[in-house]
C-alpha positions in Angstrom: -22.4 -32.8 -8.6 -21.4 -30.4 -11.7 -23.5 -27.8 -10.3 -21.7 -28.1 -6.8 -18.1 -27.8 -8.4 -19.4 -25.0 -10.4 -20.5 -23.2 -7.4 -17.5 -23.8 -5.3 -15.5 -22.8 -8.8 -17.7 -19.5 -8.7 -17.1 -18.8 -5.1 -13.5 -19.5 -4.9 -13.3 -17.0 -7.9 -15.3 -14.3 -6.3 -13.2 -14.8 -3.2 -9.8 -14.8 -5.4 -11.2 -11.4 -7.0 -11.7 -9.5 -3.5 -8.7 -10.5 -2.0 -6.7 -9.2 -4.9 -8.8 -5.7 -5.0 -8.5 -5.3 -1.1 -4.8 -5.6 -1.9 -4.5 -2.8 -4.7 -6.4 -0.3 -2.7 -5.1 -0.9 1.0 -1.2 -1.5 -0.6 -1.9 1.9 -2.0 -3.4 3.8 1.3 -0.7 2.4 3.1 1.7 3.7 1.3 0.5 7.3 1.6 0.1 7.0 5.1 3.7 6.1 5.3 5.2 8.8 3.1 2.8 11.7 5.5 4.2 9.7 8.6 7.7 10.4 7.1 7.1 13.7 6.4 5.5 14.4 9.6 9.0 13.4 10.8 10.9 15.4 8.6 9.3 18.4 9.2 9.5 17.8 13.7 13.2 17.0 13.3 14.4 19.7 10.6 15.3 23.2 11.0 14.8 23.9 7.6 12.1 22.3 6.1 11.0 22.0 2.3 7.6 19.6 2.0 9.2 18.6 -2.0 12.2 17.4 -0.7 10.9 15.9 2.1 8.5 14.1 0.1 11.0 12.8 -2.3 13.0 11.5 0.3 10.8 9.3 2.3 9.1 8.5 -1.4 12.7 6.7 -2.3 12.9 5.5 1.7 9.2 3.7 1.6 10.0 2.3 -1.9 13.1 1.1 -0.4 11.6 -0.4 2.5 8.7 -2.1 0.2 11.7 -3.6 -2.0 13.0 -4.9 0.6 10.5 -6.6 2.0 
């Protein structure tokens, strides 16, 4: 019986730990892909284009958008 609830204790842990890495990393990529996607944008609908303002702007845009959420 303690060995069982250690187990489950152990597994539910594990389980706890991957979810929470997975997370980190994916909130991360996500992030980047939305910020390129933005520039992308940026870049299609502008005249003049400069990449380090563009990238500032949709940096405070997808931080907005994350905040808001």
């Amino acid at each position: 019986m303690l060995k069982r609830n250690l187990l489950r204790f152990i597994a539910i842990l594990f389980v706890a730990i991957l979810v929470y890495f997975a997370k980190t990393n994916f909130s991360e990529y996500n992030k980047e892909k939305s910020i390129s996607a933005c520039v992308m944008a940026q870049k299609m609908t502008s005249e003049s284009f400069d990449l380090e303002k563009s990238r500032k702007y949709c940096e405070g845009q997808v931080r907005k958008q994350k905040e808001a959420y």
